[in-house]
C-alpha positions in Angstrom: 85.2 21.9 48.9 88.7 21.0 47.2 87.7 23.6 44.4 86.7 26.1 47.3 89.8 25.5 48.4 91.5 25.9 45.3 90.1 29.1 44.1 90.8 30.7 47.3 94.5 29.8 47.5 95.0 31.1 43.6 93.5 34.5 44.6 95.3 35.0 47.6 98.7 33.9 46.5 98.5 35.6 43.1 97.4 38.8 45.0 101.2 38.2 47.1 102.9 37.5 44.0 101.5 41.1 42.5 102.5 42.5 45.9 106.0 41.3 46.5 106.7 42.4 42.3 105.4 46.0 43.2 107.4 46.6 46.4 110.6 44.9 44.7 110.2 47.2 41.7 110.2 50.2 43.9 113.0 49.1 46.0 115.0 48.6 42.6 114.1 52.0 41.8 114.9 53.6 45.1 118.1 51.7 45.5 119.1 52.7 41.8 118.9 56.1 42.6 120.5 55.9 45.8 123.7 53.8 44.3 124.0 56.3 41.8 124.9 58.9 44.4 127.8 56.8 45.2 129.1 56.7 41.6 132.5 58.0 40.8 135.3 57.6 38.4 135.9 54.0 39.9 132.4 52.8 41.2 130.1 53.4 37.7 126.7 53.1 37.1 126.8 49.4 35.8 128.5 48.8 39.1 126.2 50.6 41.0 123.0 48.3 39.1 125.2 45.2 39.8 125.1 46.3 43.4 121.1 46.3 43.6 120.4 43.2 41.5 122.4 41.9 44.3 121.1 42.9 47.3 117.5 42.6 45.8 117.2 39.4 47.4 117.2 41.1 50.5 115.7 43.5 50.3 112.8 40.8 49.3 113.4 38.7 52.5 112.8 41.8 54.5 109.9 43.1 52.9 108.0 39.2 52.6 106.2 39.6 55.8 104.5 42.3 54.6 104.1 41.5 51.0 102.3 38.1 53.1 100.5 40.7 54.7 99.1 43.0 51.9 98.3 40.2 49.6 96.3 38.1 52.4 94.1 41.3 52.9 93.8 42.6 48.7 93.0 38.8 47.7 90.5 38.4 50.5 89.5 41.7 49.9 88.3 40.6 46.5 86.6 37.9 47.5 84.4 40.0 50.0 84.3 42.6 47.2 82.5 40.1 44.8 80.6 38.6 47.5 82.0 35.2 47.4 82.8 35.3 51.2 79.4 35.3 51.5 78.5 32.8 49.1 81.2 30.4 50.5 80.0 31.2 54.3 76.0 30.6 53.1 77.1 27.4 51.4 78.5 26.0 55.0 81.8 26.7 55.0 82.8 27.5 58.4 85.3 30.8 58.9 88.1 28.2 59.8 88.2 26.1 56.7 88.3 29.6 54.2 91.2 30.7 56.8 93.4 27.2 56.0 92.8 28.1 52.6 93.9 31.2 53.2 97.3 30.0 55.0 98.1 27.5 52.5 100.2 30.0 50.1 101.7 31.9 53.4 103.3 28.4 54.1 104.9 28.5 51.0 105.8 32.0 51.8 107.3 30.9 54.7 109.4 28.5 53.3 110.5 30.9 50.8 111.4 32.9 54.2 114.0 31.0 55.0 115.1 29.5 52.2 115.9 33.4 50.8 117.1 34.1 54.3 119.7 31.5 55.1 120.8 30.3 51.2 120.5 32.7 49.0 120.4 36.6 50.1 123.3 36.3 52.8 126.2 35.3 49.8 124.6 37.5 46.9 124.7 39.6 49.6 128.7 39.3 50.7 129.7 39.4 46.9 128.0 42.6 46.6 129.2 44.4 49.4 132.7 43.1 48.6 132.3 43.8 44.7 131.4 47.4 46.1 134.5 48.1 48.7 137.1 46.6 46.1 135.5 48.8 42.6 135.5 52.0 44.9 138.8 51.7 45.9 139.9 51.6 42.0 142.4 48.4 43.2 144.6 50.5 45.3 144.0 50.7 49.2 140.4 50.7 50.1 138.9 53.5 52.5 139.3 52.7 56.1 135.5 54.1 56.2 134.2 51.3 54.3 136.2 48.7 55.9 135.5 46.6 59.5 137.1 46.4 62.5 137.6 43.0 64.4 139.0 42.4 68.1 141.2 39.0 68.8 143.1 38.7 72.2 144.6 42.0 72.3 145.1 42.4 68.7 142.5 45.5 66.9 142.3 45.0 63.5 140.9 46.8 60.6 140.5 45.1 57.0 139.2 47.8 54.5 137.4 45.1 52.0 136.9 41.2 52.2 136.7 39.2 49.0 133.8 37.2 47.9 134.6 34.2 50.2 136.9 36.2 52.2 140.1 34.1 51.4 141.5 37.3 50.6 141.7 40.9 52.8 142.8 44.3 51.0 144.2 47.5 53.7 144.9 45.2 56.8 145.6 47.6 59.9 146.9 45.4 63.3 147.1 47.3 66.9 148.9 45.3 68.8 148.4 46.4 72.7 149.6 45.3 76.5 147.8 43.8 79.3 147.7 48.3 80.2 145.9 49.0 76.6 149.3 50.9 75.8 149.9 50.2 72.4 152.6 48.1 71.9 153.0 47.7 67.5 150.9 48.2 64.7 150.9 47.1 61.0 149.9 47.9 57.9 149.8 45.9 55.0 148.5 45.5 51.2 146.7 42.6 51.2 146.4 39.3 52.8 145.8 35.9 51.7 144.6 32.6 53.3 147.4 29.6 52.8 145.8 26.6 54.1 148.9 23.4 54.4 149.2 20.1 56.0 149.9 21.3 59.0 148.1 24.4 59.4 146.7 27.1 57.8 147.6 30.8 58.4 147.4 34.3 56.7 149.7 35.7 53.9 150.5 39.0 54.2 152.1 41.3 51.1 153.9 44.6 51.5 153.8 44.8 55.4 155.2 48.0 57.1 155.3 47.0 61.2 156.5 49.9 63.6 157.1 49.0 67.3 156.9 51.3 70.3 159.5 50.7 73.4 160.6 53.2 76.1 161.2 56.6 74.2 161.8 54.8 70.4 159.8 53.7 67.2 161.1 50.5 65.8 160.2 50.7 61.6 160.8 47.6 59.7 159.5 46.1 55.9 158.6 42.9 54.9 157.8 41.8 51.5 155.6 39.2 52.7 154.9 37.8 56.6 152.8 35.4 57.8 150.5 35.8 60.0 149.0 33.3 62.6 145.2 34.2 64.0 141.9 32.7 65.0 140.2 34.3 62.0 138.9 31.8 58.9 137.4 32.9 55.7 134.3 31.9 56.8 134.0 33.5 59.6 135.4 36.7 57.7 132.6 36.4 55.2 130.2 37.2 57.7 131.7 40.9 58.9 131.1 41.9 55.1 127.2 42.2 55.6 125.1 43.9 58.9 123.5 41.1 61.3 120.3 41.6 60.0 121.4 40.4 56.6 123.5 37.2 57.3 122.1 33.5 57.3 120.8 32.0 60.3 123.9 30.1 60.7 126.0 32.2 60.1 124.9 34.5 62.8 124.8 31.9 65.4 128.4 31.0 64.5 129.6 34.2 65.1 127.6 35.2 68.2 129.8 32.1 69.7 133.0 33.4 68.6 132.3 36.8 70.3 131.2 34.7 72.9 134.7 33.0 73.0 136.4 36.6 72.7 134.7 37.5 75.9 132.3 40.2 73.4 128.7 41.5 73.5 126.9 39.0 71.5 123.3 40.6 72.2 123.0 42.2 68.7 123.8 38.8 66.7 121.3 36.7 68.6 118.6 39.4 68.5 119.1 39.0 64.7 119.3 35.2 64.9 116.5 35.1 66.7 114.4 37.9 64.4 115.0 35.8 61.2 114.4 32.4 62.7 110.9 33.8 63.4 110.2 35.4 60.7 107.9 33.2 59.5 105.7 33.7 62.4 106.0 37.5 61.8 104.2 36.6 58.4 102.4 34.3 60.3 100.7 36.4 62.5 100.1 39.7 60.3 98.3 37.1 58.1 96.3 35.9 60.6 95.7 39.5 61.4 94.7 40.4 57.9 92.0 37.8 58.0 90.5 40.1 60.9 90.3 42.7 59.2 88.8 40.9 56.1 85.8 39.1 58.1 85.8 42.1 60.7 86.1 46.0 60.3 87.0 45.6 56.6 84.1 43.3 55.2 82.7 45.9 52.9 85.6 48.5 52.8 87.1 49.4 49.4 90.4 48.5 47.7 92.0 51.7 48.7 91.2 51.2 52.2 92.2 47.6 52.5 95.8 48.8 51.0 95.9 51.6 53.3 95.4 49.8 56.2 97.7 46.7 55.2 100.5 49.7 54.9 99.6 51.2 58.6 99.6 47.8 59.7 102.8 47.3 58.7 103.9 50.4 60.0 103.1 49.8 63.4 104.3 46.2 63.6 107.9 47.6 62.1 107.6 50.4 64.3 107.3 47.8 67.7 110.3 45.9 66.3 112.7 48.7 66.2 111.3 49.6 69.9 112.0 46.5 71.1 115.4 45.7 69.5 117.2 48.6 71.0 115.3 48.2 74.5 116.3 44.9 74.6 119.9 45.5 74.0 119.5 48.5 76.5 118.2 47.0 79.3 119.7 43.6 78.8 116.5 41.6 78.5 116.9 38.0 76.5 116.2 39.3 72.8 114.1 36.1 72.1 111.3 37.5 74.2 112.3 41.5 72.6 111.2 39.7 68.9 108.1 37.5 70.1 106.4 40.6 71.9 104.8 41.9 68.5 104.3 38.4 67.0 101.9 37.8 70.2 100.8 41.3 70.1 99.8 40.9 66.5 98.4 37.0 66.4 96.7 37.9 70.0 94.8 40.9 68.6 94.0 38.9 65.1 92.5 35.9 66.7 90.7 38.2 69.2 88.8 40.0 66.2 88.4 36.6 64.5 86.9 34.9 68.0 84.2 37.9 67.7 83.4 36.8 64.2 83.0 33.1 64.9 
């Protein structure tokens, strides 16, 4: 049985291994080409391949999932190809004890899952983006368009690039408004950079131009440097570098509380918290779903057809997910139950199929 056991779990997880090195050869390809668009006299090609090695991670984390997916139904596909289902099933091994074997290398995927998720994709991640902003910019002041804006009290601010850690801002815009949203002063200034001291810590800001607006006049004046006190720490900062689907778990949930605080929507960050922290029952249950097919519909189907359907599969469940995100933030229902619809939609119909089998 251990050897059953064994030579199930080999197939299955070398079949996800070939799957995830295909799909992350692709999206090297496709994200080559697509960085090379962006290429200028500033942002070059090697800049543009440092960018994808980067993000590859990921794009990987995304894709896992269905890589879990495809390589659960191709490795049991080979198996039922080569008749060894039915050799295993004759010998007395019941359904249930070829599907643990089966699960054994999605738990490792799992764990993978999150350890790609919340460790190591979310800071390669951050340094990429930032590498990106601060090469296209040519280390003069970065285009507002790739830059972020940020609310704090009544202050709007828009930093054009973080650094890797973000202890340092380049192009800080401040709109500084009244209790009326009349504008009140704005700032511009170089850069910024975090001092941290006994009994504080604050910003730094370099070359700062500030105009202020009274009755009927425009106040200009210059500073060489200024300091600048605000509820804004490099951590925190390192987070608006990348989307929310493609910060850490913690990270997410740290800032959803500080829009919380700020009296912001927080909807989108905890529909992505809660979309990665389940992610490994979205692999979960389209494995579970590709054993179905294996011991059900698919049993004697060829290669081809396995792959095409692991692809439509993946398809629709992506396809739910983006359905659900938006109508959740739409119609303001809790986002943990817009990301657990397809997960029980998906396990549900899997173990129905499977229930037939047995």
């Amino acid at each position: 049985m251990i050897l059953i056991d064994r030579h199930i779990r080999n197939i299955v997880l070398l079949s996800m291994i070939v799957v995830i090195a295909l799909i992350a050869t692709l999206d090297l390809i496709f994200g080559l080409l697509d960085q090379l668009a962006d290429t200028d006299e500033n942002y070059n090609p090697v800049n543009a391949l440092s960018f994808v090695l980067l993000t590859m991670p990921t794009s990987i984390y995304e894709l896992l999932p269905f890589a879990a997916l495809g390589g659960a139904l191709i490795g049991l596909g080979i198996l039922a190809s080569h008749n060894e289902l039915v050799v295993i099933q004759s010998a007395g091994v019941p359904v249930s004890r070829i599907i643990f074997a089966v699960l054994k290398p999605v738990l490792f995927v799992m764990c993978l899952s999150l350890l790609l998720g919340e460790y190591i994709s979310p800071p390669l991640e951050q340094l990429a983006q930032s590498n990106k902003a601060i090469q296209s910019s040519g280390g003069s002041t970065v285009n507002p368009e790739q830059g972020t804006w940020q609310r704090v009290g009544n202050e709007f601010i828009h930093i054009n690039a973080i650094a890797p850690g973000g202890r340092q801002l380049f192009g800080v815009s401040r709109y500084q408004v009244d209790h009326n949203r009349r504008l009140e002063s704005l700032s511009f200034n170089d850069s910024a950079t975090y001092v941290e001291e006994e009994n504080g810590s604050y910003w730094r800001l370099n070359n700062v131009q500030e105009s202020t607006f009274s009755q009927g006049s425009v106040a200009t004046q210059r500073y060489l440097q200024k300091d600048w006190q605000v509820n804004l720490s490099p951590e925190l900062l390192s987070v608006l570098l990348v989307d929310a689907d493609e910060q850490s778990i913690s990270g997410l949930y740290r800032f959803a509380e500080y829009f919380e605080a700020e009296g912001l929507d927080t909807d989108t960050y905890y529909l992505a918290f809660w979309k990665k922290v389940l992610q490994p029952l979205s692999t979960l249950s389209l494995v579970i779903l590709a054993i179905s097919f294996v011991f059900g519909p698919l049993r004697e189907a060829t290669m081809g057809a396995r792959v095409f359907v692991a692809l439509g599969t993946g398809l629709v469940f992506t396809i739910l997910q983006r359905m659900m995100e938006p109508a959740s933030l739409l119609y303001g229902f809790n986002p943990l139950v817009a990301v657990l619809i397809p997960i029980i939609l998906c396990a549900g119909f899997g173990i129905l199929l499977l229930l037939k089998v047995r």
